[in-house]
C-alpha positions as CSV (number, residue, x, y, z in Angstrom):
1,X,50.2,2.3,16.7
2,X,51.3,5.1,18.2
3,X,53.8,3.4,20.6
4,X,55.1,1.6,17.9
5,X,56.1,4.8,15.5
6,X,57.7,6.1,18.6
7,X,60.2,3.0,19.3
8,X,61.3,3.3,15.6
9,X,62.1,7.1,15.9
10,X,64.0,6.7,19.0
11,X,65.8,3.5,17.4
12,X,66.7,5.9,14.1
13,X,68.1,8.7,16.3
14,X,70.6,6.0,18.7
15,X,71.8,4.5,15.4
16,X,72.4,8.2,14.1
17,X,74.4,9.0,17.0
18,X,76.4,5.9,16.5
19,X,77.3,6.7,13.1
20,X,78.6,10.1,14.0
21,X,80.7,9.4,16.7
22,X,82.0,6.9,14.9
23,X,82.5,8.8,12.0
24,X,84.0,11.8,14.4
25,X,86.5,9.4,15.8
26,X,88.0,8.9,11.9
27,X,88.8,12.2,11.5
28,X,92.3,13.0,10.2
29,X,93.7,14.4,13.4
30,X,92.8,10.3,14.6
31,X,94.9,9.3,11.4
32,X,98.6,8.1,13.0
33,X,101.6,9.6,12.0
34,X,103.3,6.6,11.2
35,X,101.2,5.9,8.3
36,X,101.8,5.7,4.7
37,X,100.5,7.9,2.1
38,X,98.7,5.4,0.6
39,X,97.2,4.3,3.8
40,X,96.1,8.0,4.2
41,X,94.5,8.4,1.1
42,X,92.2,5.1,1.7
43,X,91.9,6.2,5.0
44,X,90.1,9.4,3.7
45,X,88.4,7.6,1.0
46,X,87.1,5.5,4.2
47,X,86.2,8.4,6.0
48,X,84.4,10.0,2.6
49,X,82.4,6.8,2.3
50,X,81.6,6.8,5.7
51,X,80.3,10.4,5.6
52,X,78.6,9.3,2.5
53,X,76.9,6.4,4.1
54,X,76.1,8.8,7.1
55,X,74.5,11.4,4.9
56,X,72.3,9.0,3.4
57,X,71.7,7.3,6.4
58,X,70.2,10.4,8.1
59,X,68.1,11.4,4.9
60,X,66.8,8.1,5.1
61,X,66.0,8.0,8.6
62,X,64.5,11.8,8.2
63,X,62.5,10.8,5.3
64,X,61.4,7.5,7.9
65,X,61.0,10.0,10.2
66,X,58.3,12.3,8.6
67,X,56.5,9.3,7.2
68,X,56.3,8.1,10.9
69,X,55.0,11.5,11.9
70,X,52.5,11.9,9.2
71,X,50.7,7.9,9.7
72,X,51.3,9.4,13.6
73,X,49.4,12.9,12.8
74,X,47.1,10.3,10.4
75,X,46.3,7.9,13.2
76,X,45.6,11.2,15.5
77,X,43.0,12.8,13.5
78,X,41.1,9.4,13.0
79,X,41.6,9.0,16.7
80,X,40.0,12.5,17.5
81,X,37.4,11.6,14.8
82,X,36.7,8.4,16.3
83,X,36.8,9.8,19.6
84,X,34.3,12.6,18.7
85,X,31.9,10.1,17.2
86,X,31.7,8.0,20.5
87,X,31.4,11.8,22.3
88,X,28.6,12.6,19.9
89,X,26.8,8.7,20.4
90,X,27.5,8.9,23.9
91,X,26.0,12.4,24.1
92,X,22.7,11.2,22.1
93,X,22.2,8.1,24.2
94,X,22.0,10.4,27.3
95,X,19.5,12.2,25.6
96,X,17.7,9.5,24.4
97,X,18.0,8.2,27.8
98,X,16.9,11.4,29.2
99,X,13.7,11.2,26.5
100,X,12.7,7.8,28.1
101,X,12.4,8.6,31.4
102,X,10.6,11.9,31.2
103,X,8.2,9.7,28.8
104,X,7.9,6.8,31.6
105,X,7.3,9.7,33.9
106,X,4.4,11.2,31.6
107,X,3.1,6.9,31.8
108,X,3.2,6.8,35.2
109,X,1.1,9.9,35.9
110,X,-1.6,9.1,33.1
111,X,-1.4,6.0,34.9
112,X,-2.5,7.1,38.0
113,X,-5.0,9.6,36.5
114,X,-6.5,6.6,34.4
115,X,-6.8,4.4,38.0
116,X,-8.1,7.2,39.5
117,X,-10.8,7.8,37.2
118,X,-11.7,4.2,37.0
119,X,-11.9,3.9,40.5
120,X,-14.1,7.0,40.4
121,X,-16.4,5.6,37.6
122,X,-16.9,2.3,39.6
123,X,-17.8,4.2,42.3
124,X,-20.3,6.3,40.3
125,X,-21.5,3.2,38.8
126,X,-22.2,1.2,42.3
127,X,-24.1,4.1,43.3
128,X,-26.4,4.6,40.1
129,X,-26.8,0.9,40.3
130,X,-27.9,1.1,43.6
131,X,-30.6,3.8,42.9
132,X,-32.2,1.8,39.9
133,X,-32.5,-1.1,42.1
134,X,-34.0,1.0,45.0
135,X,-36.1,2.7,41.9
136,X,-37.3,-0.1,39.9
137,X,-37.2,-2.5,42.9
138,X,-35.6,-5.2,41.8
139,X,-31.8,-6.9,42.3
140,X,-28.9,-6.6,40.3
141,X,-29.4,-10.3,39.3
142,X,-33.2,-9.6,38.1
143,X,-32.3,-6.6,36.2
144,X,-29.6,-8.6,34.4
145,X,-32.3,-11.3,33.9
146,X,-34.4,-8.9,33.0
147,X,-31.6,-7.6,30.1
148,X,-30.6,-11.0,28.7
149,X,-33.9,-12.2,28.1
150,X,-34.9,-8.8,25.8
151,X,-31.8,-10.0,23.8
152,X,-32.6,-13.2,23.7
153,X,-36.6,-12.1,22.1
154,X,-34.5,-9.6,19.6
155,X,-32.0,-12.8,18.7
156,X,-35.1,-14.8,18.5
157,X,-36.6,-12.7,16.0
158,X,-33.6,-12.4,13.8
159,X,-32.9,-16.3,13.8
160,X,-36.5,-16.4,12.7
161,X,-35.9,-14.3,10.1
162,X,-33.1,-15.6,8.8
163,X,-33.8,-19.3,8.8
164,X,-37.0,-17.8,7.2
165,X,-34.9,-16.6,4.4
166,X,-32.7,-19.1,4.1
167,X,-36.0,-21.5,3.8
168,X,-37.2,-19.3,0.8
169,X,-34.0,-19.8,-0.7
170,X,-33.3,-23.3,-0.3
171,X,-37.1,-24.0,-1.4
172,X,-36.5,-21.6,-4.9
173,X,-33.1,-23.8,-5.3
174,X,-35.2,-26.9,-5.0
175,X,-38.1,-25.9,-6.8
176,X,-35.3,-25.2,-9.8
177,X,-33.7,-29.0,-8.6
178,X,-37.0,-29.9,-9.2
179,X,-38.0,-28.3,-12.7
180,X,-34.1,-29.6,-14.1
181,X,-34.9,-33.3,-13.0
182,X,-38.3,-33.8,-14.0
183,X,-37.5,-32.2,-17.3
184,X,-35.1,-34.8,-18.0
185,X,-37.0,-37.5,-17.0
186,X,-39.6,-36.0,-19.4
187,X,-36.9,-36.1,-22.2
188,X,-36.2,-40.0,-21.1
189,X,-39.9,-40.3,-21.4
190,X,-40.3,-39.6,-25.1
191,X,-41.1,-42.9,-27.3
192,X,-41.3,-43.8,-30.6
193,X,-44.8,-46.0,-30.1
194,X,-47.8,-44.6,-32.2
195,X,-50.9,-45.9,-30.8
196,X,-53.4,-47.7,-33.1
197,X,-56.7,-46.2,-31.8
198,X,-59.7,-48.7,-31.8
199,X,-61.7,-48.0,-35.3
200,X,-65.0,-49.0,-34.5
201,X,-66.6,-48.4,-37.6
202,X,-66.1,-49.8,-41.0
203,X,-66.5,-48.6,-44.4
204,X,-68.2,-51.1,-47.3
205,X,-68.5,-49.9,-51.2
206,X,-71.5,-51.6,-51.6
207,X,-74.8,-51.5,-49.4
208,X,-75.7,-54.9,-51.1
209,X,-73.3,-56.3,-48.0
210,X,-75.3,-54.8,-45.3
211,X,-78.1,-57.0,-46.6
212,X,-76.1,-60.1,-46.7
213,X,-74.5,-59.7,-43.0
214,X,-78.2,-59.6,-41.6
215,X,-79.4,-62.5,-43.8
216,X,-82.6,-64.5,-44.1
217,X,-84.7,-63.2,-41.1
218,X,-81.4,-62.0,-39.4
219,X,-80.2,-65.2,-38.7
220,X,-76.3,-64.2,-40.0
221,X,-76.2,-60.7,-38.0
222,X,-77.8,-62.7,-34.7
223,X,-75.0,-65.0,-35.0
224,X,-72.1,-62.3,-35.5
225,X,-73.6,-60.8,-32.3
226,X,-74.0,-63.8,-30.3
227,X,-70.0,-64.8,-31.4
228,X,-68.4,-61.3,-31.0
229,X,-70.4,-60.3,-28.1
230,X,-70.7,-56.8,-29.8
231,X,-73.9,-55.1,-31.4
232,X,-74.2,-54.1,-35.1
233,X,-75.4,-50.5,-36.2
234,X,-76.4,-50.8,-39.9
235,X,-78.5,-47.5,-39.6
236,X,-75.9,-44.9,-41.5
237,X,-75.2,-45.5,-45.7
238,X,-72.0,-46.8,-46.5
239,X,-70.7,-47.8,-42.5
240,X,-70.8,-50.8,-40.5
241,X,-70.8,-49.5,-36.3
242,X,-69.7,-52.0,-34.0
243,X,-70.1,-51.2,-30.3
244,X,-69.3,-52.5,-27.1
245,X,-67.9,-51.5,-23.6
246,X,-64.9,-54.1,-24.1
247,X,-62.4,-53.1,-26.9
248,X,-60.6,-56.5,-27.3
249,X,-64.3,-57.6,-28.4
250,X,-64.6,-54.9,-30.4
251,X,-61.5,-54.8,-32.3
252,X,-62.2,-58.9,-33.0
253,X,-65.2,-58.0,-34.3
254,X,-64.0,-55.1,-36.4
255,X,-61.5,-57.8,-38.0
256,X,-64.2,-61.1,-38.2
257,X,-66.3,-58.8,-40.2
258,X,-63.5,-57.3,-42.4
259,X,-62.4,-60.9,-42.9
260,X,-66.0,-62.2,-43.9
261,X,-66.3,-59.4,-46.3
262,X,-63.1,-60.5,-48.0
263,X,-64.3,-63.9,-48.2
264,X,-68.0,-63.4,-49.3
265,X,-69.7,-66.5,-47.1
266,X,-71.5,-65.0,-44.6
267,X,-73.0,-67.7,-42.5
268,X,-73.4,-68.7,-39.1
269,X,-71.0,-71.4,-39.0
270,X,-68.1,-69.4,-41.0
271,X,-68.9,-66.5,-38.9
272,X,-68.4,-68.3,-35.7
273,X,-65.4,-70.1,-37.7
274,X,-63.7,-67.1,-38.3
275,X,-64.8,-65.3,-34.6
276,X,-62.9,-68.1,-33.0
277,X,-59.8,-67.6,-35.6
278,X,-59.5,-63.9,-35.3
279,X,-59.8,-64.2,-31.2
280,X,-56.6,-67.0,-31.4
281,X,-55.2,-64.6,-33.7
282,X,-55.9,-61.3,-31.7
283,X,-54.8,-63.2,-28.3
284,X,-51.4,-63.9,-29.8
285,X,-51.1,-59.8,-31.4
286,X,-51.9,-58.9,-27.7
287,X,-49.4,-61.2,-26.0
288,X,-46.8,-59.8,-28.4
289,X,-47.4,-56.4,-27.8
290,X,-47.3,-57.3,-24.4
291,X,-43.8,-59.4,-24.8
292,X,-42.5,-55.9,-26.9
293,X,-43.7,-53.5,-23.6
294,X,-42.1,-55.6,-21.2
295,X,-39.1,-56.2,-23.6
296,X,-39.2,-52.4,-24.3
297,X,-38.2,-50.8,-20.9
298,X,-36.2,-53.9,-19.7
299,X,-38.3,-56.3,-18.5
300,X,-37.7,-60.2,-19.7
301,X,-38.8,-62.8,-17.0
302,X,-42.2,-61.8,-16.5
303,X,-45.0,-64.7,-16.5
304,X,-47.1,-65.3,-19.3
305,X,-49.9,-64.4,-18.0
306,X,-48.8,-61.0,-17.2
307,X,-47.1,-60.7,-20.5
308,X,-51.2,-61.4,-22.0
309,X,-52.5,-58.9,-19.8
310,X,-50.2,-56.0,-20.7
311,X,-50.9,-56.9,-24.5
312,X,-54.6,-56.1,-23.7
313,X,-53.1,-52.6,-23.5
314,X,-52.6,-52.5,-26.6
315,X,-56.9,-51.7,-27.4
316,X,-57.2,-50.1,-24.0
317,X,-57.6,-46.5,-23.7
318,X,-57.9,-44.4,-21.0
319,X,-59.6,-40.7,-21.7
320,X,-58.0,-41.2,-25.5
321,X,-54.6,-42.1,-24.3
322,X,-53.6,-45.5,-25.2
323,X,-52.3,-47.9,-22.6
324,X,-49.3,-48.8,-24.0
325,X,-48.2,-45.5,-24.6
326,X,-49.1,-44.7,-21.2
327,X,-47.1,-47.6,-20.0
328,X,-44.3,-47.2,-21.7
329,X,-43.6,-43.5,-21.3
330,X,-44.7,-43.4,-17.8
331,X,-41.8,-46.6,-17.5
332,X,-39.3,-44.5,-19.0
333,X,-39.8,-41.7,-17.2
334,X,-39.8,-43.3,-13.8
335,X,-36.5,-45.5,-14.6
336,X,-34.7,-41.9,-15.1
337,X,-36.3,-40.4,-12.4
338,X,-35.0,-43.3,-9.7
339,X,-31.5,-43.3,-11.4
340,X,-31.7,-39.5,-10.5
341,X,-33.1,-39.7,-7.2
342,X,-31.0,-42.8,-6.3
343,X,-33.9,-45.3,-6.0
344,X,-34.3,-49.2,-6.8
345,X,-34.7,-48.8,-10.7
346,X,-35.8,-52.7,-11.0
347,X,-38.7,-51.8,-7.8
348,X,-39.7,-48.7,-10.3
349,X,-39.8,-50.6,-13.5
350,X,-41.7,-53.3,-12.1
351,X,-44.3,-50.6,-10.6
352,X,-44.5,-48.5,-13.5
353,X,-45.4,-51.5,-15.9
354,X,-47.6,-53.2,-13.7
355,X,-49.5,-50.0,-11.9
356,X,-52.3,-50.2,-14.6
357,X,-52.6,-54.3,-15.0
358,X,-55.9,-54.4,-13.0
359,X,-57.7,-52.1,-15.6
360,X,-57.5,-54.7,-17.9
361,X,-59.1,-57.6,-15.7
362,X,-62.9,-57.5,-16.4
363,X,-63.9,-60.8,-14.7
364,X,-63.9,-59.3,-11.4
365,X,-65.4,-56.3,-9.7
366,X,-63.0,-53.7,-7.8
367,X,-61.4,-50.8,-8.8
368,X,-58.4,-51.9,-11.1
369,X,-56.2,-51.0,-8.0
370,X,-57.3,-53.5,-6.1
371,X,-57.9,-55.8,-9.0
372,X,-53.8,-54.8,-9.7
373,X,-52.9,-55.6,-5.9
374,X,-54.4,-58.9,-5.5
375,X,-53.3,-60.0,-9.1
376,X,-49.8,-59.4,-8.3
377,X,-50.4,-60.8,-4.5
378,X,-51.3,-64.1,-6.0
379,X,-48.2,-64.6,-7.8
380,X,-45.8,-63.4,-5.4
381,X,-44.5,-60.2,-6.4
382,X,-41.9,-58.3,-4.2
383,X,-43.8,-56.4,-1.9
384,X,-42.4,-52.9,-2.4
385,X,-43.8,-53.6,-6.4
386,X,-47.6,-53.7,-4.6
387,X,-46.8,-51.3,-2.7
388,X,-46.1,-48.7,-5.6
389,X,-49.3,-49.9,-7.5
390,X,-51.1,-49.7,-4.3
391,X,-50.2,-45.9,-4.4
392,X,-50.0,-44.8,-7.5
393,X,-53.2,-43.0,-7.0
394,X,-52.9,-41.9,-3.3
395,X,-55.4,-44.8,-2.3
396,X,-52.7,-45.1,0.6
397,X,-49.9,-43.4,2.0
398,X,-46.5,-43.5,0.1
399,X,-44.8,-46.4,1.5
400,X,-41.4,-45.7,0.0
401,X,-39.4,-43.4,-2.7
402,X,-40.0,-45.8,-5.1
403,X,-44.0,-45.7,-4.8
404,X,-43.7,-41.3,-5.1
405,X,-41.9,-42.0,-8.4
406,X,-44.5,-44.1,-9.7
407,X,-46.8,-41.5,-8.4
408,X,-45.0,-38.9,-9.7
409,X,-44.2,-40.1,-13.5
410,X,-47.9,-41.6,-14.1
411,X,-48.9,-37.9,-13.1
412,X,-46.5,-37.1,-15.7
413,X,-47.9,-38.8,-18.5
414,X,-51.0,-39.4,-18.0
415,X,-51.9,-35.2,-16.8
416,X,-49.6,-33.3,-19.8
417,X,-51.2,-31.8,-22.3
418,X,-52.6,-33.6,-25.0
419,X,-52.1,-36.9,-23.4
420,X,-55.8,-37.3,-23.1
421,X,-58.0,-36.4,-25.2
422,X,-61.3,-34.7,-24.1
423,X,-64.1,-32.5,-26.1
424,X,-63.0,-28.8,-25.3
425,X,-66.4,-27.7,-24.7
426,X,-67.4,-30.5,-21.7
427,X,-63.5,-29.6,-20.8
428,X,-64.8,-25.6,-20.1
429,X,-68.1,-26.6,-18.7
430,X,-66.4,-28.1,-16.3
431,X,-63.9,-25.5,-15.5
432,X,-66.5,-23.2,-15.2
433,X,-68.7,-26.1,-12.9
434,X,-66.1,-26.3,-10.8
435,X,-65.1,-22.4,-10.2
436,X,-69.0,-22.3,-9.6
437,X,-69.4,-24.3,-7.1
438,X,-67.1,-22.8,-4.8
439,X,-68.4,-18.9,-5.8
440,X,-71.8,-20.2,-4.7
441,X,-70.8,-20.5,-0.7
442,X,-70.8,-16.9,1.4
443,X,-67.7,-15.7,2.1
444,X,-65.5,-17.0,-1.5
445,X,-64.5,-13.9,-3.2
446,X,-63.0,-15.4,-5.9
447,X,-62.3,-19.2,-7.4
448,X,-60.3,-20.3,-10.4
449,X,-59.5,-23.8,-11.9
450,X,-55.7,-24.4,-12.6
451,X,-53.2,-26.8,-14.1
452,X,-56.8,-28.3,-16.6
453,X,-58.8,-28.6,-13.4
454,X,-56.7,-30.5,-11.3
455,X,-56.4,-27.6,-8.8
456,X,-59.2,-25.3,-7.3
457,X,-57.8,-21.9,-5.6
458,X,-60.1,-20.6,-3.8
459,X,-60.3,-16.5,-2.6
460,X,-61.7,-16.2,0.9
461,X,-62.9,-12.6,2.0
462,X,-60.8,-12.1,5.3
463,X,-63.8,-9.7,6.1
464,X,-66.4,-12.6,6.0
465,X,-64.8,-15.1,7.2
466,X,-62.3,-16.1,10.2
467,X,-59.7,-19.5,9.8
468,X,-61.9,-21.6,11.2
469,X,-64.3,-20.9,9.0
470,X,-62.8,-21.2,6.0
471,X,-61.4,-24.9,7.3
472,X,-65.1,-26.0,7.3
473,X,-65.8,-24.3,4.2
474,X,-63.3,-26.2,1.9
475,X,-64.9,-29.4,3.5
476,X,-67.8,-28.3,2.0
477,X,-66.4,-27.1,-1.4
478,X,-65.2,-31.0,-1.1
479,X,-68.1,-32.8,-0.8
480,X,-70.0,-30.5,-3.3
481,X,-67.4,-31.3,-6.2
482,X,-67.6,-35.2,-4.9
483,X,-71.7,-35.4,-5.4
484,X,-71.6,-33.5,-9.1
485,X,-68.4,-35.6,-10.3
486,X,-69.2,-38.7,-8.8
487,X,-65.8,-39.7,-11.4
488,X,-63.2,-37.8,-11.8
489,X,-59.7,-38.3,-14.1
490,X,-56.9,-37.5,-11.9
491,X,-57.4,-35.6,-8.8
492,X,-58.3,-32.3,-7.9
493,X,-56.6,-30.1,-5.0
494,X,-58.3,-27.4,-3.6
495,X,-56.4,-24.3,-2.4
496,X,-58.1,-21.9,0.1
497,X,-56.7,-18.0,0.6
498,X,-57.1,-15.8,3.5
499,X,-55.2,-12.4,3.4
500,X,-55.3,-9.8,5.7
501,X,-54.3,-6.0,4.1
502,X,-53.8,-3.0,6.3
503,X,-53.0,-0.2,3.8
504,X,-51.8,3.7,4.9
505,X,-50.5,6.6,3.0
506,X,-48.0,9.3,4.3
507,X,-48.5,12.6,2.7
């Protein structure tokens, strides 16, 4: 730029000296003699133009000229300033510079002081290790053996621990699983069936009766017997007791006689007349009931002959609880259970309904287990359906998920409270029976009976007795409960506790 304002001064100042000696060469002494006035007169007025031009000419190259110099003076200051910016960057990168090396010096020695050290601690660390293994006599390997296996005891212990935890936790969270699903099933379970109890008594208005059922020499009340298989008890004023270990019996009895009250003709051929009627007529009530069990929890294609057999439910009972209301609410329960669980709901159904059927079978001997197993056996059920009624009261292993939920939901209904009904003081004799009979072996501190006498905990003086002793001791408390209930509803589980206290006090 610089350059550039100095080419347009020096072009100003030739073009100025142009104009003047060109202007000085006009001058009147130039003007020839020879010419006119006139031509004189323009010739000045030439010449005063010229002058004219000239003088504006060098004001305007003067005025160029100190515009020049002041962009020049302009373009010299921001020079200086730009030069004394580089100066002053140039001046910090040296010391900057500077900086970085004495740091990288400073690095280099703490460098070699840091390897120096380091090399010394190695050394002081081969020799120490060499005076434990020449103290404790044994190799750098064994004492490192030695080492991890300490840790791995201490990890031991902690894993321990903490799957321990985790156990108690995951049990609590299944225990609450546990309460939620059962609880529902319960709800499932709920039915609308109220049971008609057997009524094995009947009331008359007039004792004249009582004298016409037992007719001449007691021929009528022989043949009521004989027909209805049951026995008469005329004994109490104003009641007719019928008795006999076989409700179906019974209850056609209870309704022959109502019948031949009704009707007035009491003799042996009506009464056996209207013993056969009432036992066509009871026979088809049963298979009805039966047909509105099965029907009920979703059951349609069962034989006939099971479809009878579940209708003799309907005047079987079970310490007080009534068999179809046993069956039915033990079925619904189960079904929501194995829809919870993820189990074969038809297998569950089936072995829900059918878990009692051999209770009802008096022909043959057996438990009604057995009875059940080979009843259902003979006309080909599935075998996982046997196999839950072959279960259902821990007779055998639990072949499958199916057979613990019949397990499970008859325990349900048949163990709640107020399912069965018992006399409450032969229910705290036996409470007390039981918590006696374990007291009375050396070495129980303490018994009690839980959950209505289905569990036995037993309190075992640590003092007294060792664990092997109390293992032979709850054999004992076993086999005592076995010879004074030789029958038992339900099962009972005996709990034996042995603990240990050490106790100390800090003052």
């Amino acid at each position: 730029m610089l350059s550039v304002l100095k080419t347009i001064l020096s072009r100003l100042e030739k073009i100025e000296k142009q104009l003047g000696s060109e202007v000085s060469g006009m001058s009147k002494d130039s003007v020839p003699l020879t010419s006119s006035p006139q031509d004189k007169e323009e010739i000045l007025n030439i010449q005063h133009q010229a002058k004219s031009i000239l003088i504006e000419a060098k004001d305007e190259a003067l005025r160029i000229k100190r515009e020049a110099e002041e962009e020049a003076r302009r373009l010299r200051q921001e020079t200086i300033s730009i030069e004394q910016r580089l100066i002053a960057k140039e001046e910090s990168f040296v010391n900057r510079l500077n900086q970085l090396e004495e740091k990288e010096k400073l690095f280099r020695l703490k460098e070699e002081s840091i390897e120096k050290r380091l090399n010394e601690i190695e050394k002081y660390r081969n020799e120490l290790i060499a005076k434990l293994e020449n103290v404790a006599h044994l190799t750098r390997e064994e004492a490192k053996n030695l080492i991890l296996k300490a840790i791995e005891d201490k990890l031991k212990e902690d894993i321990a621990k903490r799957i321990r935890e985790a156990e108690i936790v995951a049990k609590q969270e299944a225990d609450k699983k546990a309460r939620e699903i059962l609880i529902d099933a319960m709800r499932h379970g709920a039915t609308e069936y109220v049971p008609e109890y057997t009524v094995s008594t009947i009331k008359i208005t007039d004792e004249d009766f009582k004298g016409r059922i037992i007719g001449k020499e007691g021929r009528n009340i022989r043949a009521f017997e004989m027909a209805s298989g049951v026995d008469v008890d005329l004994d109490e004023e104003g009641v007719i007791r019928l008795s006999s270990f076989d409700p179906v019996r019974r209850e056609i009895a209870r309704v022959t006689l109502e019948k031949l009250i009704r009707d007035g003709r009491i003799q042996p051929v009506r009464i056996e007349e209207l013993v056969k009627q009432t036992k066509e007529e009871i026979e088809k009530v049963m298979f009805k009931e039966g047909e509105k069990l099965s029907h009920a929890v979703g059951v349609y294609n069962l034989p006939a002959d099971k479809i009878a057999l579940l209708g003799r439910f309907k005047f079987r009972f079970s310490y007080g609880q009534n068999m179809i209301a046993h069956t039915l609410e033990e079925t619904k329960i189960g079904i929501a259970l194995a829809h919870e669980l993820g189990a074969d709901v038809n297998v569950v159904k089936l072995g829900c309904l059918l878990h009692d059927i051999g209770k009802v079978i008096t022909d043959k001997e057996g438990s009604h287990v057995q009875l059940g197993i080979e009843l259902l056996k003979k006309n080909n059920m599935p075998k996982t359906v046997i196999d839950c009624v072959a279960a259902h009261h821990e007779d055998i292993p639990f072949p499958s998920l199916e057979a613990v939920i019949v397990y499970i939901a008859d325990a349900i209904s048949g163990s709640r409270p107020g399912a069965r009904y018992e006399n409450i003081e032969e229910y705290v004799k036996r409470l007390k029976t039981l918590e006696d009979i374990a007291t009375s072996f050396p070495g129980i501190e303490k018994a009690y009976a839980l959950q209505a006498g289905r569990e036995l905990r037993v309190i075992v003086d640590p003092g007294k007795m060792d664990d092997a002793g109390m293992t032979v001791i709850i054999k004992k408390i076993r086999d005592e409960i076995e010879k004074k209930f030789p029958t038992y509803p339900g099962q009972i589980k005996i709990t034996a506790i042995r603990e240990f206290r050490v106790v100390e006090t800090v003052h």
